[in-house]
C-alpha positions as CSV (number, residue, x, y, z in Angstrom):
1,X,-16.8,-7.4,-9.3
2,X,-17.9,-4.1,-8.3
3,X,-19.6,-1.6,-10.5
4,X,-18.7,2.4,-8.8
5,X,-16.5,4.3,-9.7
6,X,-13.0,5.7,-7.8
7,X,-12.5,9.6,-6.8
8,X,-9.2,10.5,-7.8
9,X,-8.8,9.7,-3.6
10,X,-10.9,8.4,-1.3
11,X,-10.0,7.3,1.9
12,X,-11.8,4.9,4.2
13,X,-11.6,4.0,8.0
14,X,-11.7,0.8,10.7
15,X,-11.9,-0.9,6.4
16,X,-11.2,-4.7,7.9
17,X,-12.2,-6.9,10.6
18,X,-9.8,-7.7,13.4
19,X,-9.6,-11.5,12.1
20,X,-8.2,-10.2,8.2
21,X,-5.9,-8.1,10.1
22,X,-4.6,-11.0,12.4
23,X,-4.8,-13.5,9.3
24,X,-2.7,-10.6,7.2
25,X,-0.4,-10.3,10.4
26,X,0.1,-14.0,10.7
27,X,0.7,-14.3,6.9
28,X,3.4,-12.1,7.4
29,X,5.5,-13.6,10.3
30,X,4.7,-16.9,8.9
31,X,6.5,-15.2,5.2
32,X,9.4,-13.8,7.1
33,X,11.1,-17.1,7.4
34,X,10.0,-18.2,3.5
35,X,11.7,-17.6,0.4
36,X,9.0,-15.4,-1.2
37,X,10.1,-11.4,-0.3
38,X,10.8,-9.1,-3.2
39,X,13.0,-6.4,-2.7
40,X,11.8,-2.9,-4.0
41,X,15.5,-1.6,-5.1
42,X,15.6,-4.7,-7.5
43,X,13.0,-4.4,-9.6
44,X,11.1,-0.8,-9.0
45,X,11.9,1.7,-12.2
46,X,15.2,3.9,-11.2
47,X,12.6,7.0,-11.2
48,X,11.1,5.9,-8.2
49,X,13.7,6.1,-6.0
50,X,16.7,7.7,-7.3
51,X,17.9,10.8,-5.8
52,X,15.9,10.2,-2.4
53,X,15.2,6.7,-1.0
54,X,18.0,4.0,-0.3
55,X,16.6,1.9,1.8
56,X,13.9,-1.5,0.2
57,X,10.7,-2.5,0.5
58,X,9.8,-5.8,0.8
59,X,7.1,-7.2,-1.1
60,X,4.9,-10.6,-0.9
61,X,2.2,-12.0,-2.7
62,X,-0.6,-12.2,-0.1
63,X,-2.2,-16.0,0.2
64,X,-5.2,-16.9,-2.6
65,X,-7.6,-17.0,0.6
66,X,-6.6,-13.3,2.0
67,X,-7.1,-11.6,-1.6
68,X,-10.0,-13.3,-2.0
69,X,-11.1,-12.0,1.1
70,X,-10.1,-8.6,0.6
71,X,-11.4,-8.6,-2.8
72,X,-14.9,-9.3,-1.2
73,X,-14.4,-6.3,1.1
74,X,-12.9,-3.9,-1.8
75,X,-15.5,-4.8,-4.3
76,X,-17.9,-1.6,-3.2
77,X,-15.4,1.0,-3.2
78,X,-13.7,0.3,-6.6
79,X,-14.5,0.1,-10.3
80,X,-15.3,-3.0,-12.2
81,X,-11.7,-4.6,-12.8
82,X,-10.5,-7.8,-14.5
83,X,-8.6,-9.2,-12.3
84,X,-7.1,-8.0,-8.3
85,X,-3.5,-8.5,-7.0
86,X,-2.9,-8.0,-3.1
87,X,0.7,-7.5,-1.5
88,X,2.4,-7.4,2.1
89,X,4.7,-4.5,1.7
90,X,6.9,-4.0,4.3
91,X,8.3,-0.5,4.7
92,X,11.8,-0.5,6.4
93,X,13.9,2.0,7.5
94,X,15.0,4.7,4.8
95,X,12.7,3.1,2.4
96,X,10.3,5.4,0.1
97,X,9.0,6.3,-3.0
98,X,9.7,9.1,-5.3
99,X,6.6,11.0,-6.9
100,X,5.1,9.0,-9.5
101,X,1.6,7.6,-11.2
102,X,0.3,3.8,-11.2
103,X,-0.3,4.0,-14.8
104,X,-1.1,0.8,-15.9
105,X,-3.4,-0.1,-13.4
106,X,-6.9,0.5,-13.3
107,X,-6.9,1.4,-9.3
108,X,-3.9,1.0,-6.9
109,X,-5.1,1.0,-2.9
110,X,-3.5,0.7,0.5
111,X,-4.6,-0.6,3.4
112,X,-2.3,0.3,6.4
113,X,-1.6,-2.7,8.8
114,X,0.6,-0.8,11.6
115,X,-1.1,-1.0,14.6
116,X,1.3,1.9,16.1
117,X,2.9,4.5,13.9
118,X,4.2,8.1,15.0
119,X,4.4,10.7,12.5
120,X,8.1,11.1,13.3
121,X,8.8,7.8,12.0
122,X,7.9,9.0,8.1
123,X,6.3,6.8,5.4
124,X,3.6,9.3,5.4
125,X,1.4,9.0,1.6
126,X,1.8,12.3,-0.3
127,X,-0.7,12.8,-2.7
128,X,-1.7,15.6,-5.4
129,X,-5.3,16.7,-6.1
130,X,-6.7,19.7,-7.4
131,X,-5.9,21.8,-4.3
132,X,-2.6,20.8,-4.8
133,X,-0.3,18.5,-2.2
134,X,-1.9,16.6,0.4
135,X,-1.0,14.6,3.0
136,X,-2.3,11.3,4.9
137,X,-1.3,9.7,8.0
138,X,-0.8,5.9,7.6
139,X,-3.7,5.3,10.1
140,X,-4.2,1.8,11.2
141,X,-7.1,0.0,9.4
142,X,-7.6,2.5,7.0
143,X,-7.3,2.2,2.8
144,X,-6.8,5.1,0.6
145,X,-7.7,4.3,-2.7
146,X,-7.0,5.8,-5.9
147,X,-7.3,5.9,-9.6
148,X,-4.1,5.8,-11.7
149,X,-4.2,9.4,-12.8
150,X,-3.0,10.8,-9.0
151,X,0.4,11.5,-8.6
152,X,1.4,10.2,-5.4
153,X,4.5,8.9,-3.4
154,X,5.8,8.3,0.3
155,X,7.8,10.0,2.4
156,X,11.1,8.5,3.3
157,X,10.6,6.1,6.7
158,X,13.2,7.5,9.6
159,X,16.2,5.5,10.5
160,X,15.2,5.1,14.1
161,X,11.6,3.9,13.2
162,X,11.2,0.4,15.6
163,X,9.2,-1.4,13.1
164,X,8.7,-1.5,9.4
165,X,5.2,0.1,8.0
166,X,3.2,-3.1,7.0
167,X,0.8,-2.2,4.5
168,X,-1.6,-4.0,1.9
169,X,-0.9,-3.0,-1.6
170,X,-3.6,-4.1,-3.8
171,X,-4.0,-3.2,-7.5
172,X,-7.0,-3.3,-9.9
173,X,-6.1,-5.0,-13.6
174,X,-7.6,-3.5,-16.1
């Protein structure tokens, strides 16, 4: 368990070897066929889509072996939490997500698993600080991570994007 304490953002690059990306890669293709996807428009609170997003974004609970993994590789960067859950989300086409705080969690983080993403294409991470909005490119291998006070949301992805935006969502329980 890790001990420092989280910035209201903090952003860090080339955050994962090439073999936890290919594992996290092949996880996914391997899930694609398997009963195991969440769909965001089921289950996400109305608040964080209405009004803006219709399109879904699927969600899997990442293998024991890859969170464990990632929770090794986290542990520096975070603050001391209870317990750590990691998830594939897949950003498809016209999915988003409105405005909005993690409250709840002690730290929510994203690690960005596209290896090729063009800012036309959306699903860019929106984020308020003290200078007011900012904005981040989803750069391959890089994890922003950020406390639960730091409204955030992303951008709606474009209909013509080729590929969903894979992405590691990973939250800190309190």
């Amino acid at each position: 368990m890790a001990t420092t304490s989280v910035n209201i953002m903090k952003t860090l690059y080339n955050f994962l070897s090439q073999d936890v990306i290919d594992l996290a890669h092949q996880e996914v293709e391997k899930f694609k066929t398997k009963e195991v996807w969440k769909v965001s428009l089921n289950f996400w609170e109305k608040d964080l889509v209405k009004g803006a997003v219709i399109g879904s974004v699927s969600q899997a609970f990442a293998s024991p072996h890859l969170a464990d993994i990632i929770a090794g590789t986290i542990a520096p960067f975070v603050p001391q939490y209870k317990d750590l859950m990691v998830q594939h989300y897949l950003w498809h086409p016209l999915s988003g997500i409105n405005m909005h705080y993690d409250g709840g969690w002690l730290f929510g983080a994203t690690i960005y698993l596209t290896p090729e993403w063009d800012i036309t294409w959306g699903g860019l991470f929106v984020y308020e600080d003290r200078n007011g909005l900012q904005i981040k490119f989803p750069t391959y291998n890089s994890i922003n991570i950020n406390d639960d006070s730091t409204r955030h949301m992303v951008t709606m992805v474009s209909p013509l994007a080729p590929h969903p935006r894979h992405a590691l969502q990973i939250w800190g329980i309190k």
